[in-house]
N, C-alpha and C positions, 0 to 999 in steps of 0.2 A: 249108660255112661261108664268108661271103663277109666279108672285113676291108677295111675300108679306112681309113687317115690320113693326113693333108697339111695343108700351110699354106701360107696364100697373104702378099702381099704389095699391098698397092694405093700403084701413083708417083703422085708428086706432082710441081709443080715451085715453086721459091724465087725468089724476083726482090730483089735489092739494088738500090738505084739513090740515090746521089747526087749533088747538086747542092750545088758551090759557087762560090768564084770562079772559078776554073781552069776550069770546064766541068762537063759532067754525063757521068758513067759509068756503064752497067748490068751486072749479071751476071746470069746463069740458070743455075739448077742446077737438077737433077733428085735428090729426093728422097724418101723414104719418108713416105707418108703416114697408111695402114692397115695395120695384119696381123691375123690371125687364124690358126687350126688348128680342123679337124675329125678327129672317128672314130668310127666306127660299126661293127657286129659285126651280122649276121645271119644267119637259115640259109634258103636257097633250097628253097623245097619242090617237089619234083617232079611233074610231072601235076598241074597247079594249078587246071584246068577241071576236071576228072575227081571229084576231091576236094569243091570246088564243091560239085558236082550231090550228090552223095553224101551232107555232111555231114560230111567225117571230116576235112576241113581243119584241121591243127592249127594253131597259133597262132607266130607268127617272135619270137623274141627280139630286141632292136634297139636299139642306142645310138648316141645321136648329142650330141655338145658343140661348140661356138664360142665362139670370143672375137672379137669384134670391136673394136678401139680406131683414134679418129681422132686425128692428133696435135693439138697446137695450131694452131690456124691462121687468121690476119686477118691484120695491119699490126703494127706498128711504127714510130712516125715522133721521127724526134728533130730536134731545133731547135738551133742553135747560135747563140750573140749573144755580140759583143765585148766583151772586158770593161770596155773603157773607154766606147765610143762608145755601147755597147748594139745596135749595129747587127747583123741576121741576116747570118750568115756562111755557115752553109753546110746542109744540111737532107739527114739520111739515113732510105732508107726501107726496113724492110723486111716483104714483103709474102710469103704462101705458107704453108708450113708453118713455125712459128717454133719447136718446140720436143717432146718427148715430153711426154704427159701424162699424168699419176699421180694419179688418182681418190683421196679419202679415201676414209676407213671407209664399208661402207654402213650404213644404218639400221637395218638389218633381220638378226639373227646368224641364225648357221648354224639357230641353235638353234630360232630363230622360224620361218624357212623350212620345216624338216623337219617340227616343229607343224602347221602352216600346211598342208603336204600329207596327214598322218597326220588330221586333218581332211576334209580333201575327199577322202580315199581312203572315208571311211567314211560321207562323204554321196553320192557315184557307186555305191558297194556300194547301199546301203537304197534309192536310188531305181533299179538294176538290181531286187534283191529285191522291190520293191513289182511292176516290170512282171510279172516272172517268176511270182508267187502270182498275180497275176491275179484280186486282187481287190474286186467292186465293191461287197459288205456283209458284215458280221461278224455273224451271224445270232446266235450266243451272246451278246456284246453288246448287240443291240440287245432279246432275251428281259430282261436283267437291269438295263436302263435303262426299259423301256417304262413301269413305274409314274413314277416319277420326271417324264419326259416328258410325262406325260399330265396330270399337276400342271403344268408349266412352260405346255402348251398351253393349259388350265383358267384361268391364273392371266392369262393375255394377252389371254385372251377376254373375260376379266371386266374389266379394264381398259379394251379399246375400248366394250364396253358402255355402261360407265358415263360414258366420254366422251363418245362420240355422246347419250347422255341429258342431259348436261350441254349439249354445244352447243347442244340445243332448247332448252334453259331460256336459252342466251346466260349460261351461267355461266362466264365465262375463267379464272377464279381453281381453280375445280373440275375443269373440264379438263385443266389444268396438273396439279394434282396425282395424275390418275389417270393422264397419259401420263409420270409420272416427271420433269415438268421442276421441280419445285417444290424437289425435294431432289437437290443431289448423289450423296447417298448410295443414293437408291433408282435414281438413274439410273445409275449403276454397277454396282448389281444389275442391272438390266434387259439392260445392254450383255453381262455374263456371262450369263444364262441364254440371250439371242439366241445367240450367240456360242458357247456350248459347250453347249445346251441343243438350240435349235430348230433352226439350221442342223445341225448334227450329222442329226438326224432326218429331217430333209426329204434330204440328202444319202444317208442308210441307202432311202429311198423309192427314191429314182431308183435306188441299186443296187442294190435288190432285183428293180426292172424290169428295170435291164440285163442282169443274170442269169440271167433268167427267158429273154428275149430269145435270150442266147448260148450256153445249155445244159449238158452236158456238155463237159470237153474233148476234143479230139480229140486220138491220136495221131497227132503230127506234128514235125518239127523245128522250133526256134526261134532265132532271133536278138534277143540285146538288149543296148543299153546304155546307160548311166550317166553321167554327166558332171558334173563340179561345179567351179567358177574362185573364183579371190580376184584382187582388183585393189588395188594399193594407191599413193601417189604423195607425196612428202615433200621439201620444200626445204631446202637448206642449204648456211651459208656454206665456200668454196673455199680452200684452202691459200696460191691466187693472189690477190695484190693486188687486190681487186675483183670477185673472181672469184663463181661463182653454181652450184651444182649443183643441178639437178633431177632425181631418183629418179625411178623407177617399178619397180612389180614385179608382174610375169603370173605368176601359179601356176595351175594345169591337171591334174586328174584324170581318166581318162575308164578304164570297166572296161566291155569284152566280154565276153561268155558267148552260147555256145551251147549248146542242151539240146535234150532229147526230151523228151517227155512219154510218158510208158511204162506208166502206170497213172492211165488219167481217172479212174476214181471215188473214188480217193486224192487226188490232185488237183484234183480238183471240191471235196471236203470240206475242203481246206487254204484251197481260193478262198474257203469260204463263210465262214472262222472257225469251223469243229467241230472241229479236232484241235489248237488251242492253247491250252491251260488258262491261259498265263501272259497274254496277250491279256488275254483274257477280265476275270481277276484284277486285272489293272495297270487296266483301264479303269474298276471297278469299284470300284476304291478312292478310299476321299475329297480329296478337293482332288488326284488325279493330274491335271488337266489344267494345274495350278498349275504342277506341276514338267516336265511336257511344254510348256509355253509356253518355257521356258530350254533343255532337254534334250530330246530327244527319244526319253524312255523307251520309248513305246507301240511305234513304229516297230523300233528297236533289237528288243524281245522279240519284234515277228513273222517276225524269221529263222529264228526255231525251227524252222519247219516251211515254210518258201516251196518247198522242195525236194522235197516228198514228192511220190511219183507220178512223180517226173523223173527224167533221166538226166545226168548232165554228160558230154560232149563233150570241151567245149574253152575256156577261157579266159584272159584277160592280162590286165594294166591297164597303163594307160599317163601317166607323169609328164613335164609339160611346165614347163620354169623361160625363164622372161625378164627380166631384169635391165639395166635402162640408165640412164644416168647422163650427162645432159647438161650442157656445162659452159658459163658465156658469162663474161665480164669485159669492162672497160671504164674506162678508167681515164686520169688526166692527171698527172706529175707535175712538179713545177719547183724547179730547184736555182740560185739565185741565187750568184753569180759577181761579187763589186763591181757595176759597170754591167748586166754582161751576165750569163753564165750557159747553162743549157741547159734546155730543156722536152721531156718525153717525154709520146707521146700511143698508147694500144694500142690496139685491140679482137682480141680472141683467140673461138672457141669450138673446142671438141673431145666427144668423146665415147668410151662408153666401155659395149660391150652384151656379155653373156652370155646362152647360150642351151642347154638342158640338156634332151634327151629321151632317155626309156628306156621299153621296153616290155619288160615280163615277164612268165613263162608262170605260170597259176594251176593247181596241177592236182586241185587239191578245189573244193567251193563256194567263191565268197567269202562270208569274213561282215566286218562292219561289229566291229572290236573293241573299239569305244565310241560309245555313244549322241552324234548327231550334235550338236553346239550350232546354236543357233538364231540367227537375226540380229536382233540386240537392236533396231534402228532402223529397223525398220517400221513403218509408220501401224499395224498391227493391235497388232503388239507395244505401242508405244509408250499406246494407247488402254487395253490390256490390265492393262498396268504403272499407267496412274493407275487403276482400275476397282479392282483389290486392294489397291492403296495408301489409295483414299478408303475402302474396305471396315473397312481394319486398323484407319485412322487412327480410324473410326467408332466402333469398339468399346470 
């Protein structure tokens, strides 16, 4: 077990300097600018080639945190004038680090964060599980859609048909209406049946070739993994006079897994979709691709069986947080005095990053413990969402 903690310090330096009648004076001092601490916990595994080669490489434990903070740091300039004459007197400046800085709130609670990974932990798992099944058609699906399909095919066919016949005539009015531009509502149907219809199909072709192509599985060992990020970024105003905080937030999922493969013909059968009835079931039933457009039922129920014929090894996953918070101000202000008075003029920026990894051992399958949500602001999405909208709205 190999521990480590520490924290550092990063110098700075301070510069005073005024100017008045008497003359000009400077100072320098050396002071603290950044700190931070780390620590980390891992286990050294021994014969780490040997293992390698093997397969039998188990997986390190590993944590690691940082804080990083910059203090304040620009100028400070103040202005002095008489009070009777109004004449400048004398001008102090101070330049460097001017002060510690204390972040507000961030945007984003504990509570959203932890969300936020318990999400991506379950979309790295389903897109590990998708390499893992290995695979390229769901053969019972595609038996219990092919009537359906073949109507969707039929009905497209009949459409260019009758355009192209129309074009001969130079009929534009009839062409329109047979390629769906004439009505919203049929060209919303046309965009879903493409869309969860043909493409689907044409997609089952190709992986019924690749399959064809890649055979049986072979036993062998395997590596794979998963990955899934959120990015998010938010402004707001500073505790300081002027001041301006910009947010950011990196969140970071990534899940390993090693396996064997121990039984191809078992696993041949899971790749093709023959040993999940609930697949099968969920694809099969009406308007699901309604509710997989939001959730990602279908995916979620192919865990069931992505493991059969395999062996688990070895696995982790690993949570990555980054957090920074930049700060700028700028600001003038002036306090009149009879004649004279004084004027202060700033510019400050600081900063202020968090930084949060841990890797931990998995020692079952993983599975995804909620069907993954889907990202609402996609051109497909968004196309999708007016398609059912003008559908309902139609009815």
């Amino acid at each position: 077990m190999t521990l480590e903690s520490r924290s550092w310090t990063i110098p700075g330096t301070q510069t005073v300097r005024t100017v008045s009648s008497a003359g000009t004076t400077e100072s320098i001092s050396v002071v603290t600018e950044g700190i931070g601490n780390l620590s980390r916990n891992s286990v050294r595994t021994l014969d780490y080639a040997l293992k390698k080669r093997t397969g039998q490489l188990p997986q390190n434990p590993f944590g690691y945190s940082e804080i990083s903070q910059g203090y304040r740091r620009g100028f400070v300039e103040s202005k002095f004038y008489h009070i009777d004459s109004g004449r400048l007197t004398s001008t102090q400046t101070l330049s460097g680090v001017l002060s510690v800085y204390s972040p507000g709130a961030s945007p984003w609670p504990a509570a959203f964060k932890d969300a936020v990974r318990f999400n991506l932990y379950n979309q790295a798992v389903a897109q590990a599980q998708s390499e893992i099944k290995d695979a390229a058609i769901d053969l019972s699906v595609v038996a219990g859609e092919i009537r359906e399909t073949r109507g969707m095919f039929i009905d497209i066919a009949t459409r260019l048909k009758l355009a192209i016949d129309a074009a001969r005539r130079k009929d534009v009015r009839a062409i329109s209406h047979h390629l769906s531009l004439a009505g919203t509502a049929d060209f919303a149907n046309l965009w879903l049946m493409i869309n969860y219809g043909i493409k689907p199909f044409i997609a089952d072709l190709k992986g019924a070739v690749t399959a064809l192509e890649k055979g049986a599985l072979k036993e062998r060992y395997n590596l794979v993994r998963g990955k899934a990020k959120y990015q998010d970024s938010q402004k707001k105003a500073s505790a300081y006079q002027g001041g301006i905080e910009e947010w950011t937030l990196k969140v970071g999922v990534g899940v390993r897994v090693k396996y064997a493969v121990t039984d191809p013909f078992t696993a041949t059968l899971a790749s093709l979709g023959l040993t999940n009835p609930g697949t099968t079931a969920w694809e099969l039933a009406k308007l699901s691709f309604v509710v997989d457009w939001v959730v990602g039922v279908g995916g979620w129920l192919s865990q069931l069986d992505y493991h059969l014929g395999k062996q688990l090894r070895d696995a982790s996953y690993t949570t990555f947080t980054k957090e920074k918070v930049v700060f700028t101000a700028a600001y003038e202000t002036r306090t009149p005095v009879f004649s004279g008075g004084f004027v202060e003029t700033s510019q400050s920026t600081a900063f202020v990053e968090w930084v949060d990894v841990s890797r931990s051992v998995i020692t079952n399958w993983p599975i995804a413990y909620l069907p993954v949500l889907k990202d609402p602001f996609s051109v497909s999405h968004v196309a999708t969402a007016a398609s059912l909208l003008r559908q309902a709205w139609g009815r």
